[in-house]
PADODO-317250 format. One line per field, with one value per residue (C-alpha): residue in three letters; x, y, z. Coordinates in steps of 0.02 Angstrom, whole numbers. Layout:
N
residuo <- c(ALA_...) .
c1 <- c(X_...) .
c2 <- c(Y_...) .
c3 <- c(Z_...) .
//
This chain:
292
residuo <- c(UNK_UNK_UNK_UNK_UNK_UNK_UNK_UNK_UNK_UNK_UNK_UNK_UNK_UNK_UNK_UNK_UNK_UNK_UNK_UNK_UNK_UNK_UNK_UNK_UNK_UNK_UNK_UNK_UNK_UNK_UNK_UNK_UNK_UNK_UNK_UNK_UNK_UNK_UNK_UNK_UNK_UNK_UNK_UNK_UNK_UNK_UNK_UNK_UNK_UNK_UNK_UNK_UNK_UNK_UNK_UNK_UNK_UNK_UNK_UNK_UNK_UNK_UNK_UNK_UNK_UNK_UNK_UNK_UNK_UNK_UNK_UNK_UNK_UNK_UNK_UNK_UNK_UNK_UNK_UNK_UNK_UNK_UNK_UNK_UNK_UNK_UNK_UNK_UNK_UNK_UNK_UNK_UNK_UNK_UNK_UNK_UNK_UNK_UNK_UNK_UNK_UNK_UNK_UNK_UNK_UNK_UNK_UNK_UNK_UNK_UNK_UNK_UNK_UNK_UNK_UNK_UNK_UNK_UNK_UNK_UNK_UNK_UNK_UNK_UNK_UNK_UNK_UNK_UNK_UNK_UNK_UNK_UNK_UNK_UNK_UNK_UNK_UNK_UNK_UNK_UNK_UNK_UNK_UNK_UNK_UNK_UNK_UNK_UNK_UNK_UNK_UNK_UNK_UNK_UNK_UNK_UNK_UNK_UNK_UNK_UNK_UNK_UNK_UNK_UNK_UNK_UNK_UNK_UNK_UNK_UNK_UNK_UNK_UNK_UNK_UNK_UNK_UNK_UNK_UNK_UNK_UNK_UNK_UNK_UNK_UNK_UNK_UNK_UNK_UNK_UNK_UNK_UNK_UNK_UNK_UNK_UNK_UNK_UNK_UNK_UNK_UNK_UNK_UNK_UNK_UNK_UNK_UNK_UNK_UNK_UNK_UNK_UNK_UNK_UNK_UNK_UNK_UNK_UNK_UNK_UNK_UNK_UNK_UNK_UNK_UNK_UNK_UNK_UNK_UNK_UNK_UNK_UNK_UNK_UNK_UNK_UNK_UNK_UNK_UNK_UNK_UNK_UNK_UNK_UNK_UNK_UNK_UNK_UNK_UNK_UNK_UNK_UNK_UNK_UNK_UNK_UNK_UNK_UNK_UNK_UNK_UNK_UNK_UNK_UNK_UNK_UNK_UNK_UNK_UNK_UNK_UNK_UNK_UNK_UNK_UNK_UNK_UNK_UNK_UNK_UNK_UNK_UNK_UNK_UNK_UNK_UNK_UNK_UNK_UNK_UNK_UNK) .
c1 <- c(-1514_-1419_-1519_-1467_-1407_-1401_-1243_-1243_-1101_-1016_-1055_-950_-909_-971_-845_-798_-907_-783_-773_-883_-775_-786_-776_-594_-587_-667_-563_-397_-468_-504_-315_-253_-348_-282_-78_-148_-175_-6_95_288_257_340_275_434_484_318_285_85_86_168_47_-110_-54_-20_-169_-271_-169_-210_-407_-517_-650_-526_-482_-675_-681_-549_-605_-770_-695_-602_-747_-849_-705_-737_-549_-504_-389_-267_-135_-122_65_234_299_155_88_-118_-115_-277_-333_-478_-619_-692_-850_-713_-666_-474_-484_-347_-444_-362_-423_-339_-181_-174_-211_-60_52_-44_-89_-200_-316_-188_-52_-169_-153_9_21_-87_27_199_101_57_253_320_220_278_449_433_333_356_326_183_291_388_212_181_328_343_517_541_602_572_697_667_742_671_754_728_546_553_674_554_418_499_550_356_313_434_365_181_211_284_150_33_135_122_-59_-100_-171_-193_-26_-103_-260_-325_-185_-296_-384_-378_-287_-78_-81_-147_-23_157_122_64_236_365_313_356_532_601_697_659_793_769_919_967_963_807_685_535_384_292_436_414_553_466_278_391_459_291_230_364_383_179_229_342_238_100_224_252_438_578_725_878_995_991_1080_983_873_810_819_679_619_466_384_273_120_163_169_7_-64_1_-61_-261_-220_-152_-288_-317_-320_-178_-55_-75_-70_100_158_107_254_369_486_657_661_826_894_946_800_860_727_749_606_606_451_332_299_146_64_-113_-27_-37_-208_-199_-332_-504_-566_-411_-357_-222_-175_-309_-499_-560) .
c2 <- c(-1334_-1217_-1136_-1109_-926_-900_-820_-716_-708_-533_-430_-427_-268_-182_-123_35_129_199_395_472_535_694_818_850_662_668_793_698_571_667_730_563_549_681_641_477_548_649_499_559_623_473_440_440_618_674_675_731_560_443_481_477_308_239_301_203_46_51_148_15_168_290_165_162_329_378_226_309_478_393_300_437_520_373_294_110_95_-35_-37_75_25_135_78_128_286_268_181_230_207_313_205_252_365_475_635_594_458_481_459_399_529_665_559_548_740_759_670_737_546_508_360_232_317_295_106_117_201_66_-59_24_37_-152_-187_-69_-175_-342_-290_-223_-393_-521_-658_-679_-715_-537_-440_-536_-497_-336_-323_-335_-180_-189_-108_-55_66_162_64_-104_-82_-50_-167_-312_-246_-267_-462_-479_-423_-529_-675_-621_-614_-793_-863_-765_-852_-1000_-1004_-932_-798_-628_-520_-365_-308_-153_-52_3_-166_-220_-345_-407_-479_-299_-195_-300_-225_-44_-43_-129_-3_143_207_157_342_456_591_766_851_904_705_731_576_624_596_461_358_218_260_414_359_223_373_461_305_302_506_484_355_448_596_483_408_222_251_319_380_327_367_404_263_178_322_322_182_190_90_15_108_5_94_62_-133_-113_-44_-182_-320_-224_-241_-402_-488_-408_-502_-398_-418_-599_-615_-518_-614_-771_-741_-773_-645_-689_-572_-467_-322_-206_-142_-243_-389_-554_-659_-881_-973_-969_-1099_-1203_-1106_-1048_-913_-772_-725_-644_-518_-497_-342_-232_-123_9_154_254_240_215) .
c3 <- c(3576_3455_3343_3167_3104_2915_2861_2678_2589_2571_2434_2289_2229_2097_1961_1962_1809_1693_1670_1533_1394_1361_1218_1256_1230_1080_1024_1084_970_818_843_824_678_596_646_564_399_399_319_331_520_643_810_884_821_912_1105_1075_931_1052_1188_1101_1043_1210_1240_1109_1153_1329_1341_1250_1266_1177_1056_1017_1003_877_770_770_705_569_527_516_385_280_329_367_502_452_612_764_835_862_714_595_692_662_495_390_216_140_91_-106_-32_86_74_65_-63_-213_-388_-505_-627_-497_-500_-686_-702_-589_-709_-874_-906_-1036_-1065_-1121_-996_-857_-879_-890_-735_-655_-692_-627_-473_-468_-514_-366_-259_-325_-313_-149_-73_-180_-82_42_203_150_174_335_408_492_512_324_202_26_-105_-269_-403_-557_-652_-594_-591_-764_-811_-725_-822_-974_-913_-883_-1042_-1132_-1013_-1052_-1258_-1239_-1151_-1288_-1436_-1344_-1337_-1512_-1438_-1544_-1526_-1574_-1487_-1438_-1340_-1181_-1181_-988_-933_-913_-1077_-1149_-1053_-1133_-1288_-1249_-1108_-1249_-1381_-1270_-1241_-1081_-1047_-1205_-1141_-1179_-1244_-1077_-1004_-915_-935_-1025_-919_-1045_-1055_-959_-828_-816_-781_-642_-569_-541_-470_-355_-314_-276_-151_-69_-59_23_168_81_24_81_-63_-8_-161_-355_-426_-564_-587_-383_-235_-126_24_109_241_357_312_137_193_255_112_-6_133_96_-114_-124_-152_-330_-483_-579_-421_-422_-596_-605_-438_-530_-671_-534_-455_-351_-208_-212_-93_-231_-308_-460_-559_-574_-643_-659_-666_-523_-390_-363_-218_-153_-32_-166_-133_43_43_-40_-104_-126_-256_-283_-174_-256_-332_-506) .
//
């Protein structure tokens, strides 16, 4: 008679218990951070970039880490990829958010300049993405020109005081009344150049406040000037394709999206009347590049 032996199964082993991370971690990802809010620096011009961002990619734990220290900085990390670099975007309580009264002291706006400003933002980036599958697509480059943003917003305005007529609506309100329909007539009245004597664009012409908008851009890492024809050509950065991705759900955008704009690879405006379509609103909660 056999007798009966009870066999256990082997053990499985435990996992191995990842390494502490430790303040030279922390500091590796407070570095990353910061190459994150240098906006012209590429990762593949720097070796110490690239790494860290392998590193993020491929540590979960390090990944944690560094979006704790931008978190902490008040900044919303939008993409972390080799294209982008460590994309952030300061939140309205951080330290690095733009204000848009700092931006408009920086181009001695004043209250109804400041609007206008506003709106050659919203016009760059309607130019730039005008179509929802151009924003989702990473591969895609957006072109505009000084001129042809202002050129489109004079085809908007003309497309806005029709729609007014239209409607009956009053032609004439208040000039810094908010709104599209307030901003045709404050842009139409102004002069689109306004030359001084020695050719330079004067900056409250409205070619100047576009080229402000755009020179801000540039400064901030969201376009790239490739020429001076038509007053400046400039083109998409990814980071600046991310940023438009976190605005466009804003009212303003999509009203300006919804006058209807043909995508061209020029920089130069076309406008016909917009299709029936729920894809403009693609994000909630977004704004421009910088606070009220």
């Amino acid at each position: 008679m056999s007798e009966h032996v009870e066999r256990s199964e082997p053990e499985t082993p435990a996992p191995p218990t990842p390494a502490a991370l430790t303040p030279a971690d922390a500091a590796d990802a407070a570095r990353l951070v910061a190459f994150g809010l240098q906006p012209k620096l590429q990762p593949a011009r720097d070796q110490e970039y690239t790494e860290l961002l392998r590193r993020y990619r491929e540590d979960p734990a390090f990944a944690r880490l560094a979006d704790a220290v931008a978190t902490g900085l008040g900044l919303v990390v939008l993409e972390v990829s080799p294209r982008a670099g460590m994309a952030v975007t300061a939140g309205e309580d951080s330290v690095f958010a733009v204000r848009m009264g700092d931006y408009a002291r920086r181009t001695s706006a004043d209250g109804s300049d400041r609007f206008l400003h506003g709106l050659a933002h919203l016009a760059v980036a309607a130019m730039a993405f005008p179509r929802p599958e151009d924003l989702a697509d990473d591969g895609y480059i957006g072109r505009v020109s000084v001129h042809g943003v202002d050129a489109f917003v004079r085809q908007a305005c003309r497309r806005l005081e029709e729609r007014a007529a239209e409607t009956g609506e009053n032609t004439d309100p208040a000039s810094d009344a908010p709104g599209l329909e307030a901003a045709w007539r404050v842009w139409t009245r102004r002069s689109a150049t306004g030359a001084t004597k020695d050719a330079r664009r004067l900056a409250g012409s409205t070619t100047g406040i576009v080229g402000k908008a755009v020179a801000f851009l540039t400064d901030s890492g969201f376009l790239q000037r490739t020429g001076d024809d038509n007053g400046g050509t400039y083109r998409t950065t990814a980071r600046y394709q991310l940023q438009v991705r976190d605005m466009a759900g804003s009212a303003a955008l999509a009203e300006l999206l919804e006058l209807g704009v043909v995508p061209v690879t020029d920089g130069t405006p076309t406008l016909m009347p917009a299709e029936e379509t729920e894809d403009l609103e693609l994000v909630a909660d977004a704004g421009l590049p910088f606070h009220a």
